[in-house]
C-alpha positions in Angstrom: 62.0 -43.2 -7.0 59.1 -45.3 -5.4 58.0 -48.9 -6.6 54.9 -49.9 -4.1 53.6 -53.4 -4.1 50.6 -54.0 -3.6 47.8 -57.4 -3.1 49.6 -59.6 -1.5 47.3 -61.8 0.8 47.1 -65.6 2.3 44.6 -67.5 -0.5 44.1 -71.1 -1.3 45.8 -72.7 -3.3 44.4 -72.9 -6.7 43.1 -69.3 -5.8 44.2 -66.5 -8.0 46.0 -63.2 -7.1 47.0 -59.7 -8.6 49.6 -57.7 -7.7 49.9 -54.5 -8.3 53.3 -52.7 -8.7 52.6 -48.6 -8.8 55.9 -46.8 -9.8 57.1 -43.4 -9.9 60.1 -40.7 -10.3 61.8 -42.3 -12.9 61.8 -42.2 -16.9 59.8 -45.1 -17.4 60.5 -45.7 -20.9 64.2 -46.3 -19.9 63.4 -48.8 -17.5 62.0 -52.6 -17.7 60.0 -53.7 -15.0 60.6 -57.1 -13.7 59.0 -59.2 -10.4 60.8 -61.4 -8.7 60.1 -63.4 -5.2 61.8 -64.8 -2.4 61.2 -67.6 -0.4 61.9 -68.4 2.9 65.2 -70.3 2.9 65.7 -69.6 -0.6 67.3 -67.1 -3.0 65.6 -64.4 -5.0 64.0 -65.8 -7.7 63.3 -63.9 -11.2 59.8 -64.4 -12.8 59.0 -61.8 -15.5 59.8 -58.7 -17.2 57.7 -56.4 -19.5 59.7 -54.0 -21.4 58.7 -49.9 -21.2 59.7 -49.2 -24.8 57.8 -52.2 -26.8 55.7 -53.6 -24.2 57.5 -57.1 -24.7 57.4 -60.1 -21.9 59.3 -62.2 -20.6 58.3 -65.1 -18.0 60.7 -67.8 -16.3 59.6 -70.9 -17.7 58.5 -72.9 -14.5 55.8 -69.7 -14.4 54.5 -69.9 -17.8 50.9 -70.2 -18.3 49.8 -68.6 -14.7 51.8 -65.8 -14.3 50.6 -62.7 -16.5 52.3 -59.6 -16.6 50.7 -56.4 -17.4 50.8 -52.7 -17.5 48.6 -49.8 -17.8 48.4 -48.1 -20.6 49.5 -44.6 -18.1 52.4 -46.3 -17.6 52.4 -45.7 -13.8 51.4 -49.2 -12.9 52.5 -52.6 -13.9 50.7 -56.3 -12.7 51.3 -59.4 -11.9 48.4 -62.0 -12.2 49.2 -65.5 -10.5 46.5 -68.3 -11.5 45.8 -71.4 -9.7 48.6 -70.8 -6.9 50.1 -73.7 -5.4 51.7 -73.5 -2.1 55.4 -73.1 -3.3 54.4 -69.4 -4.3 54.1 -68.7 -0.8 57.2 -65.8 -1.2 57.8 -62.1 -0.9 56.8 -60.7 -4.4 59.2 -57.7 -5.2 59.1 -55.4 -8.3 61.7 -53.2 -9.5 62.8 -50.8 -12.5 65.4 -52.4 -14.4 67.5 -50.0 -16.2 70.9 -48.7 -16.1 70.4 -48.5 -12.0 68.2 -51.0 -10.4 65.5 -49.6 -7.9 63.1 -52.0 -6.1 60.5 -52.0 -4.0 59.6 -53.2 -0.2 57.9 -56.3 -1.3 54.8 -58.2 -0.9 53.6 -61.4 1.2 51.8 -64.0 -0.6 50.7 -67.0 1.2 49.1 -70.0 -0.2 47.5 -72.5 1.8 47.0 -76.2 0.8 
């Protein structure tokens, strides 16, 4: 199983960003994929979900609005577009397969400068 994250970066804030979350070695359509981030000091922190069977999303509510979560339609990579970043999404962006076993991957830095 491999989840690779992927465009992290240091921008400014109200900058945009794309992640990129390429997956593989596991029967997708059993899994959700979800992104989450960690801040320094500060627990993990759950952001969004899209589901492999119906393609459904879910978003935390403080991210709603600039946080977009996609997937393409080969199924072997899912995104995370983050609008007009502020400096408290300066974090470690992590994806993972959601399923009945959780996999994740090594992270992310995204820095946002005021």
């Amino acid at each position: 199983v491999q989840l690779v994250e992927s465009g992290g970066g240091l921008v400014q804030a109200g900058g945009s960003l794309t992640l990129s979350c390429a997956h593989s070695g596991f029967a997708f359509d059993d899994y959700d994929i979800a992104w989450i981030r960690q801040a320094p000091g500060k627990e993990r922190e759950g952001l969004s979900c899209i589901s492999s069977r119906d393609g459904s999303t879910y978003y935390k509510d403080s991210v709603k609005g600039r946080f977009t979560i996609s997937s393409d339609n080969a199924k072997t990579t899912v995104y995370l577009q983050i609008d007009d970043l502020k400096p408290e999404d300066t974090a470690v962006y992590y994806c993972g397969a959601v399923g009945l076993r959780e996999y994740w991957g090594q992270g992310t830095q995204v820095t946002v400068s005021s």
